[in-house]
C-alpha positions as CSV (number, residue, x, y, z in Angstrom):
1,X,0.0,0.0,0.0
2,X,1.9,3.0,-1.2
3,X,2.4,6.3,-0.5
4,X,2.6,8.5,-3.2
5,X,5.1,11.9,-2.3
6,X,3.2,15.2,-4.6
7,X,5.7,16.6,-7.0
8,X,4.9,20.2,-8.9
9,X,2.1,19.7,-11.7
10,X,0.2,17.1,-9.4
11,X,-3.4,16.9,-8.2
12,X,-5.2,14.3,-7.0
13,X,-6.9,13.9,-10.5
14,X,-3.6,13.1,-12.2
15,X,-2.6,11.0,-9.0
16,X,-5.6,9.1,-8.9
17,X,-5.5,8.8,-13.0
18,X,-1.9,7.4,-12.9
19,X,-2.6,4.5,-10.3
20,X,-6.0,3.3,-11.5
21,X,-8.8,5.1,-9.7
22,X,-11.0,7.9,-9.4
23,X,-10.0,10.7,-7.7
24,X,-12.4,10.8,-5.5
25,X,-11.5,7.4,-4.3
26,X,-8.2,8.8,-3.2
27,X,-9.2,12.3,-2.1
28,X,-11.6,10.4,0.5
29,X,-10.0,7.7,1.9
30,X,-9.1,7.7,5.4
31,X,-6.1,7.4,5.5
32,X,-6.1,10.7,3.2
33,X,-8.3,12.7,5.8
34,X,-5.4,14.6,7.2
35,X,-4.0,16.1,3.5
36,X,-8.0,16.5,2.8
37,X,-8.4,18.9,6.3
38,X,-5.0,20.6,5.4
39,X,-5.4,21.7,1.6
40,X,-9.2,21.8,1.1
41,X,-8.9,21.9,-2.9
42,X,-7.5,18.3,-4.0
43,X,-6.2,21.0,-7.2
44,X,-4.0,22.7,-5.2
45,X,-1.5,20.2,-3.6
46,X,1.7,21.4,-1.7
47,X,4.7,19.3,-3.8
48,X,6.2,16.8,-0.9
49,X,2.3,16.5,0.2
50,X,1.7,12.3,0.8
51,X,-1.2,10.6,-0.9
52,X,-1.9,7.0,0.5
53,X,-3.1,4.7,-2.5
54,X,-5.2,2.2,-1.7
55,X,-4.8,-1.8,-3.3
56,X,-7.1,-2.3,-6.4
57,X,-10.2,-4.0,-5.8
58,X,-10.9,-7.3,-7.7
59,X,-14.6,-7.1,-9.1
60,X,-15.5,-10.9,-10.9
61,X,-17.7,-11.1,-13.5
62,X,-19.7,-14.3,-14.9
63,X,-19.0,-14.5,-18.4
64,X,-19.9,-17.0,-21.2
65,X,-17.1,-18.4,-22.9
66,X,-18.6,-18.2,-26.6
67,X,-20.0,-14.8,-26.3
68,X,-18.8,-11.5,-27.1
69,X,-18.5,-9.3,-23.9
70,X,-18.2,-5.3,-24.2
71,X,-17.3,-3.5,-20.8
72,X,-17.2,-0.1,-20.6
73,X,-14.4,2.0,-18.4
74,X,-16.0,4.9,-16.3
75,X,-14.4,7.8,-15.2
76,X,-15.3,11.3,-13.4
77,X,-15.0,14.2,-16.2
78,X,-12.2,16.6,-15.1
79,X,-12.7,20.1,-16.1
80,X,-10.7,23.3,-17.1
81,X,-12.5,26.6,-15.8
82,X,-11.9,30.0,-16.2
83,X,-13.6,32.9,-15.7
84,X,-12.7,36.5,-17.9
85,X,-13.7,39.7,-16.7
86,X,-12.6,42.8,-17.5
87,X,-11.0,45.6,-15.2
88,X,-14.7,46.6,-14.3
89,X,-15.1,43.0,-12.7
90,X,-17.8,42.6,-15.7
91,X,-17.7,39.5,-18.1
92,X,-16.1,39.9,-20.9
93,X,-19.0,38.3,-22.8
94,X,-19.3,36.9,-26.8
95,X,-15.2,37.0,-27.7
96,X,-14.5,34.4,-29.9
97,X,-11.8,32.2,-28.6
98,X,-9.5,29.4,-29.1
99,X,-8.5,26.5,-26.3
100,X,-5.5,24.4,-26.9
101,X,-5.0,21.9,-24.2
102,X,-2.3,19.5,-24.9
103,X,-2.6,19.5,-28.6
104,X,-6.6,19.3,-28.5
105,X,-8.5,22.6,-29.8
106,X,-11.9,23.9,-28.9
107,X,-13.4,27.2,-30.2
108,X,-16.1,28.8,-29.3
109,X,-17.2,32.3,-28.2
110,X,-17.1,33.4,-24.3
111,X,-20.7,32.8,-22.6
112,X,-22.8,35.8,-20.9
113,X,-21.3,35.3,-17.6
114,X,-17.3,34.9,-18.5
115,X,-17.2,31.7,-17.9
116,X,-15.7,29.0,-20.4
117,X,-15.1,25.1,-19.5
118,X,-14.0,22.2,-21.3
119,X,-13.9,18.6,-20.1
120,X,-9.6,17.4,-20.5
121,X,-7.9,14.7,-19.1
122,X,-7.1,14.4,-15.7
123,X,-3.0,14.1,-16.4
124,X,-3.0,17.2,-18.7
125,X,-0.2,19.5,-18.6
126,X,-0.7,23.1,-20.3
127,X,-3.5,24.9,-21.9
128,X,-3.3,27.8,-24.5
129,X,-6.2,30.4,-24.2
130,X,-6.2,32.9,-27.2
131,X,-8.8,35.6,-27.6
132,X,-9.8,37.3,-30.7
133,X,-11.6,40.4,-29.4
134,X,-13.4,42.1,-32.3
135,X,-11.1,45.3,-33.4
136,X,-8.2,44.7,-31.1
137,X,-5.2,42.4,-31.2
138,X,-5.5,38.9,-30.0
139,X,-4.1,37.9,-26.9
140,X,-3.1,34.7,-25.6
141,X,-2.8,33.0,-22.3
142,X,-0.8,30.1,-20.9
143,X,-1.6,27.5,-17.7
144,X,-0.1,25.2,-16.5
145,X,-2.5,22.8,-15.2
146,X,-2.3,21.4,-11.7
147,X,0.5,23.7,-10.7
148,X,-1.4,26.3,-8.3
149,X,0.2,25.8,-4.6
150,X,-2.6,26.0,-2.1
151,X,-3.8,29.8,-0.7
152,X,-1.7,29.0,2.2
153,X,1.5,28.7,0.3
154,X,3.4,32.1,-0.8
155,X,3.3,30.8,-4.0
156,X,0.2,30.1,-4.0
157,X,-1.2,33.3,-2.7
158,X,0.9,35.0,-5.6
159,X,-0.7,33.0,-8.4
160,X,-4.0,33.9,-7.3
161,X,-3.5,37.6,-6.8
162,X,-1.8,37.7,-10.5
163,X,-4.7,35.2,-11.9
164,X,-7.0,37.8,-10.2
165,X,-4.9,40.9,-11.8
166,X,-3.6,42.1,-8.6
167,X,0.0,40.9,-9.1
168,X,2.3,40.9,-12.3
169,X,5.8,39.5,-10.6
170,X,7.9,36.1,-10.2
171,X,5.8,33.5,-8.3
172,X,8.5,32.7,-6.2
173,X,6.9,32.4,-2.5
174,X,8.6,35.7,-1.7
175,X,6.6,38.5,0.7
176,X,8.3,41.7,-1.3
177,X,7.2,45.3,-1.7
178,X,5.2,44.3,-5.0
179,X,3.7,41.2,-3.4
180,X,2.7,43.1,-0.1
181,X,1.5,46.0,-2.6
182,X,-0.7,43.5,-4.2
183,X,-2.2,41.7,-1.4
184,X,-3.4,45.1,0.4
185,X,-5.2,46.0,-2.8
186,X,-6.9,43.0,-2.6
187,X,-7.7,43.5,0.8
188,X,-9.3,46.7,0.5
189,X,-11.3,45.6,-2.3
190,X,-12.7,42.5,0.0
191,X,-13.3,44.9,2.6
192,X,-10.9,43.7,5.2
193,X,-8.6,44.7,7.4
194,X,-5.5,46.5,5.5
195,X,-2.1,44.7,6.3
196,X,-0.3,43.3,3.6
197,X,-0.1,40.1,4.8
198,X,-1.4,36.9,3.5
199,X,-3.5,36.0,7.2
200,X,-6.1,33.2,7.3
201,X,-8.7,35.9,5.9
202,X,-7.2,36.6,3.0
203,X,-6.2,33.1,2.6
204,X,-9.9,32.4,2.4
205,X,-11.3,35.6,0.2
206,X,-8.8,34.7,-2.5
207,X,-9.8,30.8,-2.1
208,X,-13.3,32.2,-2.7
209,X,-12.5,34.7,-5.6
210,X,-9.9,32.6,-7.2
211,X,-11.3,28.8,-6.9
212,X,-9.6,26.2,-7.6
């Protein structure tokens, strides 16, 4: 019964995909309580985080010998979600726009509320967002899926103030002028107390702005 050590990139989708199950059957397991209490989001894994996999199960099924037998594989849909606004907070409704997720395109135009998701696999590794805003110069955005630390994690606060449009420096974990700067914009936006510091508050606003 392993334990599997997180490495950056890693959720418990791609976890879960890797060994055989879904995630879900990781993320609540037991013996995975503790890591589920400490991160919350089983998107936003700490790298050197432990996952305990279970053993498979064996399921037997009676079969007749002469007969073709189809079985299907389930699986739980993992999805890609983003939400655009513009620097009004509004939706930046009807752009046209093209998803690239590991080689696979989708098109589409942005729906009335900002948001746009697409079903991927649970391993995959970067997605390419280009938008083709009508009279204006395309722009184009890159993630890389699965590698948000959790709120708690410098890191992880940083990534979520820039995905948010607060920050625009290194993610690097570090609490400098421009990250401070950043966080205390935030803040007074939320209506909290002013400090510059990533507390257990602000922890939990960006958790709630940002998602997963």
């Amino acid at each position: 019964m392993p334990v599997h050590t997180v490495t950056q990139g890693e959720c418990i989708s791609s976890i879960a995909d890797q060994a055989g199950f879904f995630w879900e059957t990781l993320w609540n397991n037991a013996k995975n309580a503790r890591l589920k209490e400490l991160r919350k989001n089983p998107n936003a894994l700490l790298p050197g985080d432990s996952v305990f996999i279970p053993e498979k199960r064996k399921k037997d099924e009676s079969c007749s010998p002469t007969t073709r037998h189809k079985f299907r594989l389930l699986g739980v849909p993992v999805r890609f979600n983003v939400r655009l606004l513009d620097a009004d907070g509004n939706p930046r409704a009807g752009i046209p726009y093209k998803l690239v997720i590991d080689g696979k395109t989708a098109q589409g135009s942005i729906a009335a509320d900002g948001n746009l998701s697409e079903i991927i696999k649970p391993n995959a590794k970067k997605a390419v967002l280009t938008l083709s805003p009508p009279g204006s110069d395309d722009e184009r955005y890159e993630f890389q899926l699965g590698h948000m630390n959790p709120a708690d994690d410098g890191a992880g606060c940083q990534g979520r103030l820039q995905n948010l449009g607060y920050y625009d420096g290194p993610i690097n974990g570090n609490l400098d002028d421009a990250t401070v700067e950043a966080i205390r914009r935030f803040q007074e936006d939320e209506g909290l107390e002013i400090t510059g510091q990533p507390d257990s508050a602000t922890q939990a606003a960006l958790g709630r702005r940002h998602g997963g």
